[in-house]
N, C-alpha and C positions, 0 to 999 in steps of 0.2 A: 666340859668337853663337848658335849653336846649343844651348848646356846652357843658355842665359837664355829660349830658344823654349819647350823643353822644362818648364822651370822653370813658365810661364805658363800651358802648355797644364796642366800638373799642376795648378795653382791654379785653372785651370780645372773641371777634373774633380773637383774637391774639390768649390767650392761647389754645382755641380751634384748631387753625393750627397747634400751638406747638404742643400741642396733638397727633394730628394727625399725622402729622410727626414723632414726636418720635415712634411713633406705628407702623409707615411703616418703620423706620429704625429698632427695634426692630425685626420685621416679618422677614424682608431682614436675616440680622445678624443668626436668628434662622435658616430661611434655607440655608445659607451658611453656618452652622454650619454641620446641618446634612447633607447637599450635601456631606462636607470636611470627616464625619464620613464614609459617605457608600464609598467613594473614598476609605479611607483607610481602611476601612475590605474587600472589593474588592482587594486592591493592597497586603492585604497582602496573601489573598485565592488564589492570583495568582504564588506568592511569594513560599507559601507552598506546593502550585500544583508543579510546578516547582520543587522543592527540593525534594516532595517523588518521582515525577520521576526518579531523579538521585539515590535515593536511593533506588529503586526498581530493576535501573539498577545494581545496586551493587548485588543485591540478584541473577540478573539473572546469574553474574559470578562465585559465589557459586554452583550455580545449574553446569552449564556447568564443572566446575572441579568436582562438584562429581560426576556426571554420567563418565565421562573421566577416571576418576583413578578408580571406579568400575570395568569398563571392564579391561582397563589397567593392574589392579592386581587382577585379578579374581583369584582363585584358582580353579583349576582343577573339584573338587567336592565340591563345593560350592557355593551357588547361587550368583547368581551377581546381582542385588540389593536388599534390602530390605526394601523394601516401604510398607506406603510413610515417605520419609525421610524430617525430621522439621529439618529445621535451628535453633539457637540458636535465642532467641527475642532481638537484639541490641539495644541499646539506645546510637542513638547518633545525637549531639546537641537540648536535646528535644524530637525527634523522635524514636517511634519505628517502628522498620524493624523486619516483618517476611515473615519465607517464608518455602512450604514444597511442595515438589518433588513428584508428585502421577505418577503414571502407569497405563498410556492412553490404555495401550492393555490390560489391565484385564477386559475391557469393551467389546461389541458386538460391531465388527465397522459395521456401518450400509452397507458402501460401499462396504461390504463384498457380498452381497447379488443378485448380478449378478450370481453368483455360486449356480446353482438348490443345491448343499448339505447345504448350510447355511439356505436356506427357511425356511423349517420344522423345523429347530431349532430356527429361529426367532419368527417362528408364537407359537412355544413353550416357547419361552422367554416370550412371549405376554401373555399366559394364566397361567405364573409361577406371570405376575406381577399387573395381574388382574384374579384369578380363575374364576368369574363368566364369563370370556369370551366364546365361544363355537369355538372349533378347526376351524371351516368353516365360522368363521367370523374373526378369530386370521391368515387364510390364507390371506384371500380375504384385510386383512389389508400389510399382508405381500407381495402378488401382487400390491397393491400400491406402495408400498416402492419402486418395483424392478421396476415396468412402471418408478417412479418418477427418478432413476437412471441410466436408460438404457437410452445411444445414439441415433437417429434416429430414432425416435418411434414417428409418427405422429397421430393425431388425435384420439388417443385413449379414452376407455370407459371412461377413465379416466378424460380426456381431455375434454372429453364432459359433463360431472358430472361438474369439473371446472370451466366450461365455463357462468354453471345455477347460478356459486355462487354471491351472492352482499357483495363486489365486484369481478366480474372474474379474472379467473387467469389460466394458463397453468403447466401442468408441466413443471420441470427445465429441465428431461432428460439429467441429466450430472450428476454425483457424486456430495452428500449433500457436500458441504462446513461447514455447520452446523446442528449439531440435533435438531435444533428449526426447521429446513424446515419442520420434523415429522407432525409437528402440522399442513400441510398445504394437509397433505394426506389424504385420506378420508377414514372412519372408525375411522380415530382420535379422542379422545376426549380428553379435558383437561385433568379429572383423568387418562385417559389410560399412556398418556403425563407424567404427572406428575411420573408414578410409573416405567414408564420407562427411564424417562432421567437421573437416577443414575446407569442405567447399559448399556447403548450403547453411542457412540461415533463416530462422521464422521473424518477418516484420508482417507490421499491424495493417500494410496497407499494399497490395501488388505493385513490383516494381519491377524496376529495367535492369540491366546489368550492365555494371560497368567495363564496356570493354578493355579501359585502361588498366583496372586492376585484378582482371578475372581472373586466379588460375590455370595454369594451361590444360588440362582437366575440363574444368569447363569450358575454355576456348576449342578445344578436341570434339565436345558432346554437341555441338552447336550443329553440326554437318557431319557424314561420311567422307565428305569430301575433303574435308579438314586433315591433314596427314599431319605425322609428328615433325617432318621438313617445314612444311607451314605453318605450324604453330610455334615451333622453334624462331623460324624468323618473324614470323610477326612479335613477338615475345621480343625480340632486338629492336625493331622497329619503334614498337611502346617503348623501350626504355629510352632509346634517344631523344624520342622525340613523341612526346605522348601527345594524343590525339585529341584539339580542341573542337573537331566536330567528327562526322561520322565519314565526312567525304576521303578522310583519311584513309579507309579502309577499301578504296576503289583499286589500292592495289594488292589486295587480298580477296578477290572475288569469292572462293572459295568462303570466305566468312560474312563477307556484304551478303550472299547468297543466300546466306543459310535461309531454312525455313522459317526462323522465328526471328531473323536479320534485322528485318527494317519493324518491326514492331516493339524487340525484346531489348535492345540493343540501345547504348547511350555514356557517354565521355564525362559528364557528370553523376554525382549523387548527392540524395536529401538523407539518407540512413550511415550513420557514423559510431562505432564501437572503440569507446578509449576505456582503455586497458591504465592502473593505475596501481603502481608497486609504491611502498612504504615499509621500510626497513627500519626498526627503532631497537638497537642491543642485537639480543637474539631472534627477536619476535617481527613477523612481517607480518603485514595486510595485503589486500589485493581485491580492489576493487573495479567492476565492470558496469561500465555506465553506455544503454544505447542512446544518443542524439538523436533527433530531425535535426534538419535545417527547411526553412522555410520561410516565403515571401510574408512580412507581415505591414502593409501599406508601402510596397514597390522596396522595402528597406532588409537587408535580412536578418532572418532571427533565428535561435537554437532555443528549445526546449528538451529537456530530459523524458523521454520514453519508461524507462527502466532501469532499476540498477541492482545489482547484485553482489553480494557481498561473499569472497572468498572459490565459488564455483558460478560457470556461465547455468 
């Protein structure tokens, strides 16, 4: 009676191991399953990564030949680009590719603003893209700018405001490399921020602005004189009939005039921002690459400035 108890309680304790074990082989198996799953949607996010890259690259030589043969066959009285110029949206294997050509000088470059003429027209910008601002605060911001820019500039007010912050920080003192640095000058604020980073831009070398594709914001900041009537129709004006020299603008006095008019002012651009979407399944890309364009032996050429991957 007793070796047949025994016998049972063994049979017992068997299947209970089996058990057990089937259980730990089961668990195993589940997570080498999903280990093997995140492997491959990893390999293939890799995979896709990789491939809009290449075809991003494809769009950046789109861009390069249309800007090239822009100039290349410009005609005489005729503008020479007219942006911003979309690619067609490709699909190929799976993916689409787009891409479009904007015109980085129809922006305020901030690095302009070493030039006492640009100031006032900044700190006007400033109060065209926040009105409640008050002119002697839209300076005192714009003196920022020009401390945070300028070379050789030690210890400034500025500096010392920086220095109270958690966490501290100095000016750069060198040309923004980016208009995010904005946000790090004082007077800044995020909305100010916000309403102005659709119309200024940090390039590597002081430029003009393009009156064909300034927004009207900055065609506003240019002058007092400048009313929302006159900007309104110059803004019809450019779109009919965009402007292959400056003489175009003799019937907008008000803008020929301005203070910063016949200096700041110009119907072409060398600075180009193509914007490049790549869509593969669920997964996109977006890539931002800035151009020059420039004479190289009377002939023209694009070279890449910059490029950024996913944020300006």
């Amino acid at each position: 009676m007793n070796r047949q108890i025994n016998i049972t309680k063994q049979q017992g304790t068997a299947i209970v191991v089996a058990l057990f074990v089937t259980a730990l082989v089961a668990a195993a198996a589940i997570a080498m399953i999903d280990r093997l799953s995140v492997d491959t949607r990893r390999t293939m996010l890799i995979l896709n990564n990789q491939q809009a890259n290449l075809y991003a690259e494809g769009s950046i030589a789109f861009a390069k030949d249309q800007l090239v043969n822009d100039l290349k066959f410009k005609q005489p009285t005729a503008v020479t680009d007219r942006t911003p110029i979309t690619s067609p949206a490709d699909k190929i294997n799976g993916a689409t590719v787009q891409s479009v050509i904007e015109d980085a000088q129809g922006k305020v470059n901030v690095n302009n603003l070493t030039d006492a003429d640009y100031q006032l027209f900044f700190a006007q910008l400033i109060q065209q893209s926040a009105p409640g601002i008050p002119l002697s605060t839209a300076k005192n911001i714009t003196q920022g700018v020009v401390d945070w820019i300028t070379p050789g500039l030690h210890n400034t007010r500025f500096d010392q405001y920086y220095a109270k912050q958690n966490p501290p920080y100095r000016s750069a003192h060198h040309a923004m490399a980016s208009v995010s640095e904005l946000r790090l000058v004082q007077g800044m604020t995020p909305a100010l921020y916000t309403a102005l980073e659709p119309l200024v831009t940090a390039l590597p070398l002081k430029t003009t602005i393009n009156i064909n594709s300034a927004p009207l914001p900055v065609i506003m900041a240019l002058s007092p004189a400048i009313t929302p009537d006159i900007a309104k129709a110059f803004d019809q004006y450019r779109h009919e009939s965009p402007l292959a020299n400056l003489d175009g603008l003799k019937n907008f006095p008000a803008i020929q005039n301005s203070p910063i008019g016949k200096t700041a002012l110009a119907v072409s651009s060398d600075f180009f921002l193509v914007k490049t979407h790549v869509t593969i399944g669920d997964q996109q890309t977006m890539l931002y690459t800035l151009m020059m364009r420039y004479l190289k032996k009377s002939q023209p050429a694009v070279i890449i400035v910059w490029q950024s991957k996913g944020t300006l």
